[in-house]
C-alpha positions in Angstrom: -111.0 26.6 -6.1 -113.1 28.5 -8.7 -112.8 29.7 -12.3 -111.0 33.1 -13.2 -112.9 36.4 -13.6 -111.2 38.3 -17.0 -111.5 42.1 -16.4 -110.0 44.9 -18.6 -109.1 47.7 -16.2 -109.0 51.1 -17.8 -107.0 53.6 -15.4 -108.3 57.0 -15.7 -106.3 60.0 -16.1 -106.2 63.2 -18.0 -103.7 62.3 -21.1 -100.4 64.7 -21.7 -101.7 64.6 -25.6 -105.2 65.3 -24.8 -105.9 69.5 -26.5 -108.2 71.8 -26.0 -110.9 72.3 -23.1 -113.3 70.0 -23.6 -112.7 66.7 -23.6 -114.4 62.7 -24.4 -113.9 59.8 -22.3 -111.0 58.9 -24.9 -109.1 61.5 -23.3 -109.0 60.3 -19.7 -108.1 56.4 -20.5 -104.3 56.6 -20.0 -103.9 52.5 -20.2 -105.7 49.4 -20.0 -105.0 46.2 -18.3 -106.4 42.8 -18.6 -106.0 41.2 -15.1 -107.8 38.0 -13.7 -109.0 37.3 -10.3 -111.0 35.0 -8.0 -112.3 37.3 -5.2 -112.7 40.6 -4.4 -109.5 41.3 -2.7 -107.6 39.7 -5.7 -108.8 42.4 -8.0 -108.3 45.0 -5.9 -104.4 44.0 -5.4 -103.9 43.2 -9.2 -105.6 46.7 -10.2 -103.2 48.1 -8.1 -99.9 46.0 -9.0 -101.2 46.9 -12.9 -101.5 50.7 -11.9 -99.4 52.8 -14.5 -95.8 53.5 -13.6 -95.5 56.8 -11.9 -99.1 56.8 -11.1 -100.6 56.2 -7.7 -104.8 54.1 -7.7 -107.4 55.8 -6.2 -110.7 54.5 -5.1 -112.9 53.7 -6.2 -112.9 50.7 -8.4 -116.3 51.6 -11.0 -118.2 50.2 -13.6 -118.7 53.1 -15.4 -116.6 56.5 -16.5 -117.8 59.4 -17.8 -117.0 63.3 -18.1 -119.3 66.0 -17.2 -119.8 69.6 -18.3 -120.7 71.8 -15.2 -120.4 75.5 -14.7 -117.6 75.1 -13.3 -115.6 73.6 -16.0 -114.9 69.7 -16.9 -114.9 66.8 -14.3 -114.1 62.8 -14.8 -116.8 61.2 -12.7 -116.6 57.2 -11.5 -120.0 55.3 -11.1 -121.4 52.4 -9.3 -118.6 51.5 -7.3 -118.0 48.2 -6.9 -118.8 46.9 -3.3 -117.4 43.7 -2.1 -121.2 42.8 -0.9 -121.8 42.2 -4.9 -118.5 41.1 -6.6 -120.1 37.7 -6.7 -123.2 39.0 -7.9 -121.6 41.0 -10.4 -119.2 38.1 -12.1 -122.1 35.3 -11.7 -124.6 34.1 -14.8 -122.9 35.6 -18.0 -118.7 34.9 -18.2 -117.1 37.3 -20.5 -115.2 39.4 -19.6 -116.5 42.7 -17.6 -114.5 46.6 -17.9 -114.0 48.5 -14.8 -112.4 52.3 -14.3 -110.1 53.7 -11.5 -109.0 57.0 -11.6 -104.8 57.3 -11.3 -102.8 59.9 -10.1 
């Protein structure tokens, strides 16, 4: 049947408490989730039965979060969504646990 995958799934959001104008990654993790999973689709459900109460998931589900200054003001970007092409790929070799990001809202 396969061994578990352990991911910690930090939902991004802007935070109520978060001051000012400018803003760190810190600021946009609303709640993390530790969920396990066996395939793609598994983690995409258990993100979403996890999501925040109150708080809707949005794809997609990313490796990596980070905020960016533009002249336009302050944006939460997601990259390298994960594709279901390389969700074996990206759980095979090393078994700790991986983090991924979705943006809530």
């Amino acid at each position: 049947m396969g061994s578990f995958n352990t991911t910690t799934v930090k939902y991004i959001h802007l935070k109520a408490s978060a001051n000012g104008s400018l803003h760190d990654v810190t600021d946009y993790e609303l709640e993390q989730h530790v969920v396990t999973h066996r395939k793609y689709g598994e983690l995409h459900y258990k993100v979403r039965a996890s999501c925040p109460k109150g708080y809707t998931c949005i794809e997609p589900l990313a490796l990596r979060h980070e905020v960016t200054w533009t002249t336009n003001g302050e944006a939460d970007v997601l990259h390298h969504a994960i594709e279901e092409c390389e969700y074996e790929a990206l759980w095979a070799g090393e078994r700790g646990p991986k983090t991924i990001c979705v943006d809530v809202e």
